[in-house]
C-alpha positions, 0 to 999 in steps of 0.5 A: 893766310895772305899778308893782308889777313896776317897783318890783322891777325898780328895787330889783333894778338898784340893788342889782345896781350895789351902789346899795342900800348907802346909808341913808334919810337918804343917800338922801333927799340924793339925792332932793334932788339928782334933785329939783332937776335936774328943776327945772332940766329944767322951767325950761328948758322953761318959762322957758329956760336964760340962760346962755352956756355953755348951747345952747338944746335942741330941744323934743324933747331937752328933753322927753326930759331931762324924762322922764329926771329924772323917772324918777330922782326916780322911782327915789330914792322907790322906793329909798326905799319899798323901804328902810321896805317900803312899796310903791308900790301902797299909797302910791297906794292911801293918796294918792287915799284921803287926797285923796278924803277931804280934799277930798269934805269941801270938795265937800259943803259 
């Protein structure tokens, strides 16, 4: 699946689940939200969890919460896109054009 067709697929599940309902700035509370439980799930890879009523996970379950809330932050910036019509492909397009044009400045100097 190409993040043209995921970025669809998303909208489409969301919306199926009555998800879409909520505002941008809603929504951006809840990219927060994801964002900061993936801080946790990067901590706990790199530094560990201290505390007791925390088992430490198995590398792979560990990897795999990774994976998972990086696919919720992932879905909340696709809702988001979705909700002012930008798609996915012209924010990549539009990153790596910003970037490249940043910092071939640097580079040529």
């Amino acid at each position: 699946m190409n993040i043209t067709e995921f970025q669809k697929w998303v909208g489409d599940f969301y919306q199926e689940r009555g998800w879409t309902g909520y505002g941008p700035f809603i929504r951006v509370g809840f990219l927060m939200e994801e964002a900061g439980e993936l801080a946790r799930a990067v901590r706990a890879i790199e530094i560990g969890r201290d505390r007791p009523d925390e088992g430490q996970k198995a590398a792979a379950e560990a990897r795999q919460e990774l994976v998972e809330e990086l696919g919720d932050v992932l879905g909340n910036l696709i809702l988001l896109a979705n909700q002012y019509e930008v798609s996915f492909e012209e924010i990549l397009d539009a990153h790596r054009a910003k970037l490249q044009k940043r910092y071939q400045a640097v580079e040529t100097e």
